[in-house]
C-alpha positions in Angstrom: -54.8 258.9 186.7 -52.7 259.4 190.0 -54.0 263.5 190.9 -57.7 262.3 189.9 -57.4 259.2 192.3 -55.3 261.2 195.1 -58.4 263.7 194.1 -55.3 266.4 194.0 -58.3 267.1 191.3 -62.1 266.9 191.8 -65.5 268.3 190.3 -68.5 266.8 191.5 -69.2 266.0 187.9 -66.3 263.2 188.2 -68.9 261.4 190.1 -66.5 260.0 192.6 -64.6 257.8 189.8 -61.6 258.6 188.6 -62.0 256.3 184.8 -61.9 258.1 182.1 -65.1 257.9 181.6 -66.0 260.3 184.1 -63.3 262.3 184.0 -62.9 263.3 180.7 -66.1 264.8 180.0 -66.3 266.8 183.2 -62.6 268.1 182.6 -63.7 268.5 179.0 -66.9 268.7 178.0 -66.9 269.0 174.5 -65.1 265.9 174.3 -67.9 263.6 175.6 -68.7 260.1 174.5 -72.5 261.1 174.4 -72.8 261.8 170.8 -70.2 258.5 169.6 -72.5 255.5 167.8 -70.0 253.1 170.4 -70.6 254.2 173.7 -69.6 251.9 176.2 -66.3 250.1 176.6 -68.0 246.9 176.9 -70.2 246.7 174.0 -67.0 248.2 171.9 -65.0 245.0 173.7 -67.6 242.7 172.4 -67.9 244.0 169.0 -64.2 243.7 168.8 -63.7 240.3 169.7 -66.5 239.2 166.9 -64.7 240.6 164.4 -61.1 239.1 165.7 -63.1 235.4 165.7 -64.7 236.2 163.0 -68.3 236.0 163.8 -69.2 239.8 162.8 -71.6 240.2 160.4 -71.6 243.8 159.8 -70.0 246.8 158.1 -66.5 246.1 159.2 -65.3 249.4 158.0 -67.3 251.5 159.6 -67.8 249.4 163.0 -63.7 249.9 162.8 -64.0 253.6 162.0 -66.5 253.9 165.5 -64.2 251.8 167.2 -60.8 253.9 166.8 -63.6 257.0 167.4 -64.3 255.8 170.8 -61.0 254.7 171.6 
């Protein structure tokens, strides 16, 4: 993280952020999180938590499988 916050590293696709979700796609492109079914950290948090309470209702396998694909 430290070179793309000290921007020792920068490419305007970074956006200005240094999260990985900026930076890994403009560093490597074919590595994107475009074409994942989980996209956002967020939603994957929420998902997550329903299945740790226990209030997912849903293919647990698979959401799992997406889960360790975004992560």
């Amino acid at each position: 993280m430290i070179p793309f916050q000290q921007k020792w590293y920068y490419t305007p696709e970074m956006r200005g952020s240094y999260s990985i979700k900026y930076v890994l796609p403009a560093v490597f492109p074919e590595l994107s999180y475009n074409d994942l079914p989980i996209k956002e950290r967020g939603t994957a948090s929420n998902i997550f938590l329903s299945m740790v309470n226990g209030t997912f209702d849903g293919d647990v396998k698979e959401i799992r499988r997406q889960l360790l694909e975004l992560c």
